[in-house]
gemmi code that builds the backbone of each chain (N, CA, C; Angstrom):
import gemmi

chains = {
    "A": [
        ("UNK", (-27.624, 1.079, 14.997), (-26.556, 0.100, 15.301), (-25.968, 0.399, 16.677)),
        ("UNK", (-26.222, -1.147, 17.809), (-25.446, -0.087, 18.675), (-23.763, -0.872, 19.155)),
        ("UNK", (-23.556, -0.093, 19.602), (-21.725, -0.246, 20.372), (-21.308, -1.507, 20.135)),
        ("UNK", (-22.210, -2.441, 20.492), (-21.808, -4.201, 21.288), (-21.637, -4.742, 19.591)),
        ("UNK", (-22.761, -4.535, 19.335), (-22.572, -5.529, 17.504), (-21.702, -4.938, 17.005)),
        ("UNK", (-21.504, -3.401, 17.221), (-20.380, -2.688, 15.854), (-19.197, -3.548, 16.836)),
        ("UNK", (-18.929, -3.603, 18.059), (-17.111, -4.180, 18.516), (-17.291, -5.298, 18.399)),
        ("UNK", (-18.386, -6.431, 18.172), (-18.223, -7.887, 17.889), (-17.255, -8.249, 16.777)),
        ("UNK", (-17.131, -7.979, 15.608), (-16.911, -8.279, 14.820), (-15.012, -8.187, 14.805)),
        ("UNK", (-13.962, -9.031, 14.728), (-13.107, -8.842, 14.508), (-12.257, -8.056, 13.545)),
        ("UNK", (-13.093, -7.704, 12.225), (-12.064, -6.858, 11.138), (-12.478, -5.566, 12.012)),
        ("UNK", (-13.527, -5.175, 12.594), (-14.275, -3.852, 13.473), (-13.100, -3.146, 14.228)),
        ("UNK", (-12.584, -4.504, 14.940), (-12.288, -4.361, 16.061), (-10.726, -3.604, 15.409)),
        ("UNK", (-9.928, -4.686, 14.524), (-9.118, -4.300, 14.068), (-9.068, -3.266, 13.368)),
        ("UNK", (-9.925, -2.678, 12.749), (-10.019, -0.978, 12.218), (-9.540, -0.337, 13.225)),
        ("UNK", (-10.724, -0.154, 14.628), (-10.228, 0.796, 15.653), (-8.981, 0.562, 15.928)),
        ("UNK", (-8.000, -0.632, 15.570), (-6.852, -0.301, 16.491), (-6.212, 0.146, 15.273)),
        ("UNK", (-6.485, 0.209, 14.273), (-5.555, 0.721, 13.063), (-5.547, 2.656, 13.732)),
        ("UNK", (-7.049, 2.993, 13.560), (-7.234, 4.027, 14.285), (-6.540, 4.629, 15.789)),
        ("UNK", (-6.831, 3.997, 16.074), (-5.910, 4.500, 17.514), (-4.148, 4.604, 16.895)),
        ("UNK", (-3.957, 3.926, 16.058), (-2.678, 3.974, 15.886), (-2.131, 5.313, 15.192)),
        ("UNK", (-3.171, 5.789, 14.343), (-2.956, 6.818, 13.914), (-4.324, 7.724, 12.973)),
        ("UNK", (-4.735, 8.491, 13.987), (-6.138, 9.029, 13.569), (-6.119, 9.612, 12.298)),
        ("UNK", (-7.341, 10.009, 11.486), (-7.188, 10.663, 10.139), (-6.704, 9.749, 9.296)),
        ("UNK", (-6.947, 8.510, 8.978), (-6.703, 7.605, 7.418), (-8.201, 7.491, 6.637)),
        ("UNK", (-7.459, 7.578, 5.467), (-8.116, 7.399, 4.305), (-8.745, 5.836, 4.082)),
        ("UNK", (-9.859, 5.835, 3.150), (-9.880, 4.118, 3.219), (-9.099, 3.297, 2.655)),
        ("UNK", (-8.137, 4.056, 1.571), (-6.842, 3.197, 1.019), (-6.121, 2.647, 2.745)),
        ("UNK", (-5.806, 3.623, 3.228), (-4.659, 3.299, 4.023), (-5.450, 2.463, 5.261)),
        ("UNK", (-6.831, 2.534, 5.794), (-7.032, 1.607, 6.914), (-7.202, 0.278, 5.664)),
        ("UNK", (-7.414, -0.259, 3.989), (-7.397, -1.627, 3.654), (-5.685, -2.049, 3.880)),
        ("UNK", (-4.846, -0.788, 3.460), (-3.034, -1.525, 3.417), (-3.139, -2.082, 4.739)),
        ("UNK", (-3.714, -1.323, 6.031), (-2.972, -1.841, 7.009), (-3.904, -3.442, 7.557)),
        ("UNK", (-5.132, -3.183, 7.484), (-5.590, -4.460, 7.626), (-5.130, -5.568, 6.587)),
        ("UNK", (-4.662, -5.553, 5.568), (-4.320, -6.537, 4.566), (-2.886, -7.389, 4.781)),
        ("UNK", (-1.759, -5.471, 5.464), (-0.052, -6.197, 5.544), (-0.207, -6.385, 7.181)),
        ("UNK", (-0.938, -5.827, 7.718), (-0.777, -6.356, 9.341), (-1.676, -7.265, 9.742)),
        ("UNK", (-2.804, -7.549, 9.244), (-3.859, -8.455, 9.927), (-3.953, -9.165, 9.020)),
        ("UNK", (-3.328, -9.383, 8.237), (-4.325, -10.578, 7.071), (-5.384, -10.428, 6.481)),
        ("UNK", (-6.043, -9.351, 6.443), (-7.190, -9.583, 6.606), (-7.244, -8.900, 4.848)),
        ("UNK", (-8.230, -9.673, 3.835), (-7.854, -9.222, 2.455), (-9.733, -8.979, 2.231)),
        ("UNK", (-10.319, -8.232, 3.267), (-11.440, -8.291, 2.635), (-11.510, -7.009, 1.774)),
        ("UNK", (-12.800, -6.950, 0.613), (-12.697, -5.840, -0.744), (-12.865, -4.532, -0.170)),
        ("UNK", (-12.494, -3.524, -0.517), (-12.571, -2.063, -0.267), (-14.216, -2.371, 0.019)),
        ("UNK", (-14.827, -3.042, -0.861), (-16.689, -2.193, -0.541), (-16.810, -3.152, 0.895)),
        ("UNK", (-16.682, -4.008, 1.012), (-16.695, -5.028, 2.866), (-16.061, -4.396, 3.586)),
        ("UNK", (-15.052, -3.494, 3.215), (-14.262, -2.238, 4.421), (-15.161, -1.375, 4.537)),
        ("UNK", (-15.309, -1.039, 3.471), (-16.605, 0.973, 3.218), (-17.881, 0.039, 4.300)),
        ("UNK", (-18.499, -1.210, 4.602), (-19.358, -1.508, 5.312), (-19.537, -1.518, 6.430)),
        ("UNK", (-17.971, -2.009, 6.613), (-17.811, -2.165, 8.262), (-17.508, -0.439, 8.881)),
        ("UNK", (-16.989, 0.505, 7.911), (-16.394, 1.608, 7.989), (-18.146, 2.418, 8.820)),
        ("UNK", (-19.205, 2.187, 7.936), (-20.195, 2.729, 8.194), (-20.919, 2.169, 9.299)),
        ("UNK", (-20.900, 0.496, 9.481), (-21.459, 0.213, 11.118), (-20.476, 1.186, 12.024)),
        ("UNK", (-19.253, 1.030, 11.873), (-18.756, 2.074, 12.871), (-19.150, 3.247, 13.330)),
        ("UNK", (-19.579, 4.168, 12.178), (-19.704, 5.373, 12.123), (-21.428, 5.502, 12.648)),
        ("UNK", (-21.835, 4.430, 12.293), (-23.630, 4.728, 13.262), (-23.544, 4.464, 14.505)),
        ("UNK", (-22.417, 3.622, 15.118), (-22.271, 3.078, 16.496), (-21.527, 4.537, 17.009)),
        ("UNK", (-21.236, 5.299, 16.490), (-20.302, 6.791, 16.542), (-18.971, 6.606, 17.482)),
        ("UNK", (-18.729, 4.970, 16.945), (-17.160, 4.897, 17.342), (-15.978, 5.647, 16.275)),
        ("UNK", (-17.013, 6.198, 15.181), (-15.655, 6.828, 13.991), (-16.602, 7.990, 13.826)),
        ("UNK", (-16.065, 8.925, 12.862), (-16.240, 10.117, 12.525), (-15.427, 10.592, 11.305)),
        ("UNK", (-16.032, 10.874, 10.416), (-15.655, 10.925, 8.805), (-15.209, 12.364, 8.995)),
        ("UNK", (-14.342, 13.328, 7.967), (-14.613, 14.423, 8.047), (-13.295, 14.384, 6.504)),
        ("UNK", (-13.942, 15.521, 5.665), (-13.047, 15.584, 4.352), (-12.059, 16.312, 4.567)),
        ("UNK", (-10.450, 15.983, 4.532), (-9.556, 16.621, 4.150), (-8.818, 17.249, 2.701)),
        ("UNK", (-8.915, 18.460, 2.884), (-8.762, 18.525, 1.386), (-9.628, 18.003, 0.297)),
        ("UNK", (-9.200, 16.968, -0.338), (-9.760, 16.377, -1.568), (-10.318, 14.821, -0.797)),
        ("UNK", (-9.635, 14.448, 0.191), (-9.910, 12.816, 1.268), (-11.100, 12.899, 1.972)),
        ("UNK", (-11.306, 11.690, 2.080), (-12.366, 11.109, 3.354), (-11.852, 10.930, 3.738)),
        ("UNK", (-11.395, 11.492, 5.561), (-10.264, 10.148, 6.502), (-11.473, 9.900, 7.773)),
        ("UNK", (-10.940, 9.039, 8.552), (-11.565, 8.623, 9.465), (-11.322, 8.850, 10.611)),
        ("UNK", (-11.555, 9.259, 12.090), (-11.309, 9.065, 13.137), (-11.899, 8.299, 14.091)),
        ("UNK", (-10.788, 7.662, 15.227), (-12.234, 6.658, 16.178), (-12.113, 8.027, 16.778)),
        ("UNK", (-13.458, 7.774, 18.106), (-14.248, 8.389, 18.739), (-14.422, 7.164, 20.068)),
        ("UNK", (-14.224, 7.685, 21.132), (-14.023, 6.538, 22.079), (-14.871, 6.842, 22.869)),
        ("UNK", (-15.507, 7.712, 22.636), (-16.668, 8.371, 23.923), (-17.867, 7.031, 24.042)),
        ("UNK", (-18.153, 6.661, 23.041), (-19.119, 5.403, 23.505), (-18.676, 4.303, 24.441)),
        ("UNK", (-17.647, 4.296, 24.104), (-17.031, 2.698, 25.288), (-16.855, 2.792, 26.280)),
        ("UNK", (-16.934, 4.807, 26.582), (-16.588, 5.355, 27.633), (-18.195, 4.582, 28.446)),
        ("UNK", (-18.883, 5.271, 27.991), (-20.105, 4.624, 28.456), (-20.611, 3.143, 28.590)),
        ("UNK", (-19.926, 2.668, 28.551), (-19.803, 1.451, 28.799), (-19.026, 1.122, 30.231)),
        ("UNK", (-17.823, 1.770, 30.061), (-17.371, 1.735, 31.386), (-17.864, 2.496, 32.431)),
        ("UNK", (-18.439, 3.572, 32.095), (-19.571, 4.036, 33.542), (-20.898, 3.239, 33.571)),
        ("UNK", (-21.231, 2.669, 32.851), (-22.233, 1.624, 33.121), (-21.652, 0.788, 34.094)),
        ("UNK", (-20.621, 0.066, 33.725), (-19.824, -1.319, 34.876), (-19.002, -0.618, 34.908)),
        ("UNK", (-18.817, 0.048, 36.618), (-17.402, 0.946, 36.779), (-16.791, -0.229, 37.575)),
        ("UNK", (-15.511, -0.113, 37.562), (-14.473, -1.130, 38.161), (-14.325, -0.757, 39.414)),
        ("UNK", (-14.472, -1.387, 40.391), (-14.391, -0.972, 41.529), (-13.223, -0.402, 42.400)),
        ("UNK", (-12.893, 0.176, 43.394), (-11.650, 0.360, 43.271), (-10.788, -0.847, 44.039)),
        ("UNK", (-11.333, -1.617, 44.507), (-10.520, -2.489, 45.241), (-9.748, -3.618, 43.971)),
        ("UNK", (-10.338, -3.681, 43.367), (-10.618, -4.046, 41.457), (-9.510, -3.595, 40.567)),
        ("UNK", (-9.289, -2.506, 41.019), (-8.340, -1.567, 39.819), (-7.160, -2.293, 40.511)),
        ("UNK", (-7.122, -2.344, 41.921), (-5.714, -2.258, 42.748), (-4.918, -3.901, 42.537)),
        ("UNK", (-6.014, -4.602, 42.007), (-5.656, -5.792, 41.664), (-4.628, -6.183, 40.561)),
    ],
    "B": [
        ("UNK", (8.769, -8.900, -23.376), (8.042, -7.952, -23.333), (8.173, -6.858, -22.029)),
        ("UNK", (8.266, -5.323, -22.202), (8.669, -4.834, -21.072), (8.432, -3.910, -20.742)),
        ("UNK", (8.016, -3.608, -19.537), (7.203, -1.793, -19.338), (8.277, -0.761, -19.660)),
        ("UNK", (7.667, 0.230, -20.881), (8.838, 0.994, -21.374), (7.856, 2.184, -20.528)),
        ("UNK", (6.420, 2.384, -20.460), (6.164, 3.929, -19.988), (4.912, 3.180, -19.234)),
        ("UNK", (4.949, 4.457, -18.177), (3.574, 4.500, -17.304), (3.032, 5.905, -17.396)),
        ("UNK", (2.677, 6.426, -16.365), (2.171, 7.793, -16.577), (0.915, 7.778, -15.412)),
        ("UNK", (0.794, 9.346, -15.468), (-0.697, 9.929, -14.694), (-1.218, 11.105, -15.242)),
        ("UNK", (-2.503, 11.041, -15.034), (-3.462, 12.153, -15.846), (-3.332, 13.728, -15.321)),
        ("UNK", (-2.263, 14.544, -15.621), (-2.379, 15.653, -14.848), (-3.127, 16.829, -14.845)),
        ("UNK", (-3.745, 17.822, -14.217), (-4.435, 18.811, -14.741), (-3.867, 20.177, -15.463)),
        ("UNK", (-2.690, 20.045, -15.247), (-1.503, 20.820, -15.894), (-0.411, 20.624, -16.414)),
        ("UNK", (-0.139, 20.325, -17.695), (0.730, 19.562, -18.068), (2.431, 20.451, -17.258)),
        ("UNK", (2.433, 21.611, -17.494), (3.884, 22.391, -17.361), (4.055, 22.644, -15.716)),
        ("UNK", (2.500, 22.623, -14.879), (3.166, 22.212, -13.468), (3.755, 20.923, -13.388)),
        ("UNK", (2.837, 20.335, -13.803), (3.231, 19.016, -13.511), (4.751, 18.808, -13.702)),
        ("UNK", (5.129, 18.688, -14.966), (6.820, 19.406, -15.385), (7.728, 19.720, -14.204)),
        ("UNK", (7.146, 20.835, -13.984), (8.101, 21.517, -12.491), (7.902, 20.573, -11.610)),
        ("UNK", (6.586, 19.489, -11.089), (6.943, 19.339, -9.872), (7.563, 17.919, -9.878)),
        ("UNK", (7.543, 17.542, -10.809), (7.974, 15.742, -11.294), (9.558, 15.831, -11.293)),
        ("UNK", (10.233, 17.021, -11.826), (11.520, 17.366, -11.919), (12.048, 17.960, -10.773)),
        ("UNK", (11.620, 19.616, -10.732), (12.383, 19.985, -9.892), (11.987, 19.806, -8.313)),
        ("UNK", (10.904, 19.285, -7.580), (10.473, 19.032, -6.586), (10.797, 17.528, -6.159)),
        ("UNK", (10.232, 16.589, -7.235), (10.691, 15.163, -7.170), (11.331, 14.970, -7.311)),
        ("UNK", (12.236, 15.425, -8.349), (13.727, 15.164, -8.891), (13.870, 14.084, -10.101)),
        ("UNK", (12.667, 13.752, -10.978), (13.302, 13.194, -12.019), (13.688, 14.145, -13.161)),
        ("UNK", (14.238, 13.021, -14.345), (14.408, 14.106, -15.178), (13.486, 14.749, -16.578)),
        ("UNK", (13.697, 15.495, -17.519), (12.899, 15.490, -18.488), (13.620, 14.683, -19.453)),
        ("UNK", (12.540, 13.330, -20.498), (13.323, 12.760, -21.200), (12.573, 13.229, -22.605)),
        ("UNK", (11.235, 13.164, -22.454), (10.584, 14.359, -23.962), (9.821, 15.122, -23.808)),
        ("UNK", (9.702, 16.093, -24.239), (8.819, 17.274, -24.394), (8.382, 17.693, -25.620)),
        ("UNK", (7.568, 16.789, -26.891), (7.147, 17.243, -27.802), (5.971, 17.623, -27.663)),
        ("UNK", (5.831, 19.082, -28.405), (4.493, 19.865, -28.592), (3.913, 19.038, -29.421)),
        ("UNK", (2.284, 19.111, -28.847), (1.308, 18.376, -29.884), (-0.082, 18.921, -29.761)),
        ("UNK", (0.198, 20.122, -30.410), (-1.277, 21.226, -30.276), (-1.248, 21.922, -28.810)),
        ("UNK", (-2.458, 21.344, -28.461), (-2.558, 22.239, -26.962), (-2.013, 21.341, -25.736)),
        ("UNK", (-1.464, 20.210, -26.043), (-0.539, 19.838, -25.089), (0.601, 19.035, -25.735)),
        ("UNK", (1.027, 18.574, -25.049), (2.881, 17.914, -25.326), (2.835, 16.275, -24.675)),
        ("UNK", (3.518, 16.248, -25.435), (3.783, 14.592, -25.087), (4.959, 14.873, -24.215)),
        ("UNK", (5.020, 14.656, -23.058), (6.158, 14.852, -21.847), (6.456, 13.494, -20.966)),
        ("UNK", (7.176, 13.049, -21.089), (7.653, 12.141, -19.894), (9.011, 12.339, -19.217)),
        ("UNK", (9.279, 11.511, -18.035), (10.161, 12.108, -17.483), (10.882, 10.753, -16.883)),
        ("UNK", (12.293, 10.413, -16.273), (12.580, 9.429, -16.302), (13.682, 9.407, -14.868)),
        ("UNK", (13.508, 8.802, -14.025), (14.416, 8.375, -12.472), (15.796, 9.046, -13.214)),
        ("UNK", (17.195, 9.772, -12.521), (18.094, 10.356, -12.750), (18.594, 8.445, -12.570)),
        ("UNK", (18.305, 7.782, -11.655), (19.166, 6.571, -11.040), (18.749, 5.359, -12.423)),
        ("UNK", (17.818, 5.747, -13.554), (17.835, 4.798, -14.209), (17.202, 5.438, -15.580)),
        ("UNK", (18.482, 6.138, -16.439), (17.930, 7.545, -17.167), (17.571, 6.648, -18.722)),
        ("UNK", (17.752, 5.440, -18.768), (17.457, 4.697, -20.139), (16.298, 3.869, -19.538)),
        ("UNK", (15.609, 3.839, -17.914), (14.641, 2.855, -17.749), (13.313, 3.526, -18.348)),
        ("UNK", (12.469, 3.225, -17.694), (10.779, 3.041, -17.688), (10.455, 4.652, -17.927)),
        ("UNK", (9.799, 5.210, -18.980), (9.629, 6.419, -19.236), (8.014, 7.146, -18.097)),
        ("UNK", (7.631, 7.755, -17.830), (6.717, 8.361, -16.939), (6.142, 9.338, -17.631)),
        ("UNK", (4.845, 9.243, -18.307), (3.920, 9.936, -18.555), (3.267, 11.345, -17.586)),
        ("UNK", (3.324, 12.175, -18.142), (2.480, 13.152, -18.130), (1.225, 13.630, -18.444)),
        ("UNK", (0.456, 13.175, -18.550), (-0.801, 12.483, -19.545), (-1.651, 13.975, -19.211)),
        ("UNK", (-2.012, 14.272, -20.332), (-3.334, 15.893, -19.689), (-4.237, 14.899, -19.123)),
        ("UNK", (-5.557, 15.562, -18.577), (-6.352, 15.164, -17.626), (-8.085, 15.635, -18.782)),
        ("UNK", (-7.712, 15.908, -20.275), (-8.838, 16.297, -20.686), (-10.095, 15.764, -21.519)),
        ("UNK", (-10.004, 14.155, -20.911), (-10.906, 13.348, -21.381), (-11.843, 13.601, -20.727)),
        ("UNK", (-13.192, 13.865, -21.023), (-14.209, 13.949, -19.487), (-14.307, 13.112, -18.838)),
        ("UNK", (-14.210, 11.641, -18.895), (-13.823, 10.673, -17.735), (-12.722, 10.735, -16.664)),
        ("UNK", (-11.522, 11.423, -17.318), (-10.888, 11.331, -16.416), (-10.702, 12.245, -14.925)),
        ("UNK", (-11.103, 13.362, -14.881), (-11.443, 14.209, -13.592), (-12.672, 13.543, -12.785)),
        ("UNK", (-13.407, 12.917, -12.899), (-14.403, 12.276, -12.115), (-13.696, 10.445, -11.694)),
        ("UNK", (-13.195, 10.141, -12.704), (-12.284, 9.165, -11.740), (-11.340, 9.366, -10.889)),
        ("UNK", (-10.192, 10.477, -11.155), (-9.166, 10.733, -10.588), (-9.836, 11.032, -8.958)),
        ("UNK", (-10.909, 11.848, -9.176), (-11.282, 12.464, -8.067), (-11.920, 11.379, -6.967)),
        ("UNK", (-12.960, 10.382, -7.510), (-13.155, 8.986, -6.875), (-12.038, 8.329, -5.785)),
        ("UNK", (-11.048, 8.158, -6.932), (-9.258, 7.277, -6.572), (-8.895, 8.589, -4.862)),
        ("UNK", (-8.618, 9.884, -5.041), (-8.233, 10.452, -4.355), (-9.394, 10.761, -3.216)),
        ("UNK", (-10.544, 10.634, -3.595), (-11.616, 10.714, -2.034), (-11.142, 9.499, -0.973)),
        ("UNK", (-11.085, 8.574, -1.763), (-10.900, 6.908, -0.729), (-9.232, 7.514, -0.633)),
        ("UNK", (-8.354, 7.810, -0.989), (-7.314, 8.207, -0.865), (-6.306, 7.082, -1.425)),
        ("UNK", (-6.692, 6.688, -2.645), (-5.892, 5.427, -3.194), (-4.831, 6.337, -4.499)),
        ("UNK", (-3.719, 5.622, -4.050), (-2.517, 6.539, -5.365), (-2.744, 5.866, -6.392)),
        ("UNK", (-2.267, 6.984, -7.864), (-2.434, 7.046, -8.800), (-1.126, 5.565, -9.273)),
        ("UNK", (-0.442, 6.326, -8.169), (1.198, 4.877, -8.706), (1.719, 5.030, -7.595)),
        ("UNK", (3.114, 4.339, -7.425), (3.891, 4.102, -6.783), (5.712, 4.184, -7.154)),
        ("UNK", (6.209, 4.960, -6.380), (7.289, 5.209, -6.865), (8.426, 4.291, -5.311)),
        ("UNK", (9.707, 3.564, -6.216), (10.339, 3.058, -5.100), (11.169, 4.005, -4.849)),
        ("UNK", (12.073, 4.082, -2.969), (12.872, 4.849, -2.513), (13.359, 4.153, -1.652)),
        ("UNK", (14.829, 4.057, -1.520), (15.664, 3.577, -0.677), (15.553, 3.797, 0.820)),
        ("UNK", (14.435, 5.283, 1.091), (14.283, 5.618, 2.308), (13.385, 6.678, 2.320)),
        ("UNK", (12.200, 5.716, 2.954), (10.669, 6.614, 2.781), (10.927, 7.793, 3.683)),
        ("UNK", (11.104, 7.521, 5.295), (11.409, 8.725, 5.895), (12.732, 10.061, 5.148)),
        ("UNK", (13.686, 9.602, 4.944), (14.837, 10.623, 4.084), (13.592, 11.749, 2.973)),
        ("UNK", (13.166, 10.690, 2.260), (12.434, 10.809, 1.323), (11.309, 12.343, 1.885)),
        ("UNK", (10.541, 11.464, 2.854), (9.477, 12.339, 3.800), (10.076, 13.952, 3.987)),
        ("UNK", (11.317, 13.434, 4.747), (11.565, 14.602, 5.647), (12.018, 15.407, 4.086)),
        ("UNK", (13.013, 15.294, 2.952), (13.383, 15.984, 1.871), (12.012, 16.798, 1.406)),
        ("UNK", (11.129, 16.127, 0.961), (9.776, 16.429, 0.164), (8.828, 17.538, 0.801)),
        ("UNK", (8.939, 16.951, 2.398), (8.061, 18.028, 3.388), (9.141, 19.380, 3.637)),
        ("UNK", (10.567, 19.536, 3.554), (11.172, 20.700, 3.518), (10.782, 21.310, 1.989)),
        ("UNK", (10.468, 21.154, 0.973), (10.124, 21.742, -0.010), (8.795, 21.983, 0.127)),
        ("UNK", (7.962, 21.868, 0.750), (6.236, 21.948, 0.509), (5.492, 21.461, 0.013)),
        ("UNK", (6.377, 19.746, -0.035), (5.080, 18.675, -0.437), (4.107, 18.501, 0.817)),
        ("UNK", (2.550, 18.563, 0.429), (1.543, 18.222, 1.111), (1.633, 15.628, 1.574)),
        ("UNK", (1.914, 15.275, 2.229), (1.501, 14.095, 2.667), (0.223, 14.033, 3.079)),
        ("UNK", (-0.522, 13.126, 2.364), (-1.755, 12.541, 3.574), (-1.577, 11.475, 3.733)),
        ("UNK", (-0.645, 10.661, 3.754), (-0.053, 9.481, 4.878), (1.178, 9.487, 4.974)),
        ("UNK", (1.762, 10.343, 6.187), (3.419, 9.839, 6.506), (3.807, 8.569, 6.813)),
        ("UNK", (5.081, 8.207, 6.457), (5.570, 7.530, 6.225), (5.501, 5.794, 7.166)),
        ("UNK", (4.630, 4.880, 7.053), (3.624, 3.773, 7.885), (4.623, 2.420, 7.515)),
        ("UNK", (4.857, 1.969, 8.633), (5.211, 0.544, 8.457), (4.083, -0.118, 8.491)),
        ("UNK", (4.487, -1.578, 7.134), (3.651, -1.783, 6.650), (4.359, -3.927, 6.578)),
        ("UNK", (4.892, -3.812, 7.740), (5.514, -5.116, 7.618), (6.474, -5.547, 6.720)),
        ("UNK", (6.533, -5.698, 5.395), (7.385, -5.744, 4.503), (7.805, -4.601, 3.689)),
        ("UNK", (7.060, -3.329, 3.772), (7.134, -2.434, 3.089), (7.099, -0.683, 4.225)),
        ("UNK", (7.540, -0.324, 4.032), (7.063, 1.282, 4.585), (6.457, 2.063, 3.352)),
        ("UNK", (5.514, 2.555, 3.359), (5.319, 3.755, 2.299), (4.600, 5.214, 3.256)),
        ("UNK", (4.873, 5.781, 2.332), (3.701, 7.367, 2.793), (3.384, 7.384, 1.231)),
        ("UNK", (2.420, 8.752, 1.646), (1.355, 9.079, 0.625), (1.248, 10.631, -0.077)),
        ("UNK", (1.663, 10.681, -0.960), (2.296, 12.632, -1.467), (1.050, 13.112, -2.092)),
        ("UNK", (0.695, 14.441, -2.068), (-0.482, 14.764, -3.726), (0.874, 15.500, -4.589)),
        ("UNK", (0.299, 15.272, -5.525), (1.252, 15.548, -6.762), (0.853, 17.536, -7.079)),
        ("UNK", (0.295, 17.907, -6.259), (-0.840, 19.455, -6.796), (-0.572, 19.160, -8.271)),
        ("UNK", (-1.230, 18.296, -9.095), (-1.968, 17.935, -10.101), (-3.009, 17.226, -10.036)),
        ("UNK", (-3.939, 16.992, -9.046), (-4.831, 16.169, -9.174), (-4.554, 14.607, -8.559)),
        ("UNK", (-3.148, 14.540, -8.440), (-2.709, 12.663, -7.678), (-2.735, 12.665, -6.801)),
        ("UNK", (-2.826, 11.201, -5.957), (-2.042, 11.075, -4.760), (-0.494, 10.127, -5.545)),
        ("UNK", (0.063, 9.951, -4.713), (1.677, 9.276, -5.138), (2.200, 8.561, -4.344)),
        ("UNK", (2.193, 7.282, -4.548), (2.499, 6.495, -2.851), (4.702, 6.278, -3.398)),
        ("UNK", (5.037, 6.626, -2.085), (6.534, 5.973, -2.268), (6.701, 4.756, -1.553)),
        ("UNK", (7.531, 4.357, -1.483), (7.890, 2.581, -0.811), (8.910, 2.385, -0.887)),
        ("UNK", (9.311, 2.013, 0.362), (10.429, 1.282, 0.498), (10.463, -0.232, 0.864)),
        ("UNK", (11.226, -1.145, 0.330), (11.098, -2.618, 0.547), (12.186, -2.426, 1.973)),
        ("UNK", (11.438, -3.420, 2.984), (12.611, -3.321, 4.043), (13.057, -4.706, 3.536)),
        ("UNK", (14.313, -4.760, 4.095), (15.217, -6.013, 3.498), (14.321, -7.483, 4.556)),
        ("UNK", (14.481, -9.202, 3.337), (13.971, -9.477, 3.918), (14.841, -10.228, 4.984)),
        ("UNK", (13.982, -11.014, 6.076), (15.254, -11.482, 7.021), (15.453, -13.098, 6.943)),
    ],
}
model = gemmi.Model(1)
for chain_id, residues in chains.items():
    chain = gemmi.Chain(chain_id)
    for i, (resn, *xyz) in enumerate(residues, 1):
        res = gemmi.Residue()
        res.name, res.seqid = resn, gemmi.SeqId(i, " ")
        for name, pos in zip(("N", "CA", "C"), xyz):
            atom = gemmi.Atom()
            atom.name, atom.element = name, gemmi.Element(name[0])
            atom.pos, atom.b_iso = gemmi.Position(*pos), 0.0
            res.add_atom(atom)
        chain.add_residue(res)
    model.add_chain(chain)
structure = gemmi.Structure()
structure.add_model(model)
structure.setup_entities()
């Protein structure tokens, strides 16, 4: 799976920013927040799906706490994206 | 018709005891012995004739392989209301409750996420007023 299809997808997209908001959630807590902040009411197993395109695109990273699965993003891929098309600097100043 | 009891499956009935009371702060409303465990529930100090709270042992063989399922995805066993999730937070974490979700606005609701060291997770909530 790579980078471009895993960030197409809008609930995707909205995970990572659940993530950025606060690294290490469980999959209870990234469905509360997509459900009371985004609307978004799709089933725990359509989360656990999108949870795993993420994790092959290695924008997330699973790791067990305690007795939990939580999640972290991982931003190093997009990084590469932006050294692919670097912004130029006359670009930035804009 | 009306919810008189709820409950959760604990792996110790007499921790559990200590931490439902003297950590959480409800109270004890029964404690009858019944062989190798007790029928125990326990009941909010703020509503000591409401909704009774089970203590339930954990020694069905189904139930340690579900509990454990519920707590991998990190989904609570129940939900308890509080006038103030952070108060709440900061009280619980000065005693040595473990959180694996502090305390998250949630648009209409704030909650965090407690383990019970019985085997739960325990979500609290607060309703923010609406506008």
């Amino acid at each position: 799976m790579d980078v471009y299809r895993a960030i197409a997808d809008p609930t995707r997209r909205a995970i990572l920013d659940e993530l950025v908001d606060r690294s290490g959630q469980s999959l209870f807590e990234i469905c509360a927040r997509l459900t009371m902040k985004h609307g978004i009411n799709s089933s725990r197993q359509a989360i656990t799906q999108h949870l795993g395109v993420l994790e092959a695109a290695g924008l997330i990273r699973t790791r067990r706490e305690g007795r939990s699965k939580l999640h972290w993003f991982e931003g190093r891929p997009l990084k590469a994206i932006a050294e692919r098309w670097p912004i130029s600097t006359d670009e930035r100043d804009m | 018709m009306r919810i008189h009891l709820a409950g959760v499956f604990v792996d110790d009935q007499q921790k559990a005891l200590r931490f439902y009371t003297e950590t959480l702060g409800f109270q004890l409303k029964h404690n009858i012995p019944l062989g190798e465990y007790a029928w125990i529930t326990v009941v909010s100090p703020e509503d000591p004739e409401g909704t009774e709270f089970l203590l339930e042992p954990d020694a069905h063989p189904a139930v340690r392989p579900f509990v454990k399922a519920l707590v991998e995805d990190g989904i609570p066993s129940t939900s308890f209301a509080v006038d103030d999730v952070q108060a709440e937070y900061e009280r619980l974490q000065a005693k040595g409750v473990q959180f694996v979700q502090p305390p998250t606005d949630l648009g209409p609701v704030i909650t965090a996420i407690l383990d019970d060291t019985c085997g739960n997770l325990i979500q609290i909530q607060e309703q923010k007023p609406q506008p």
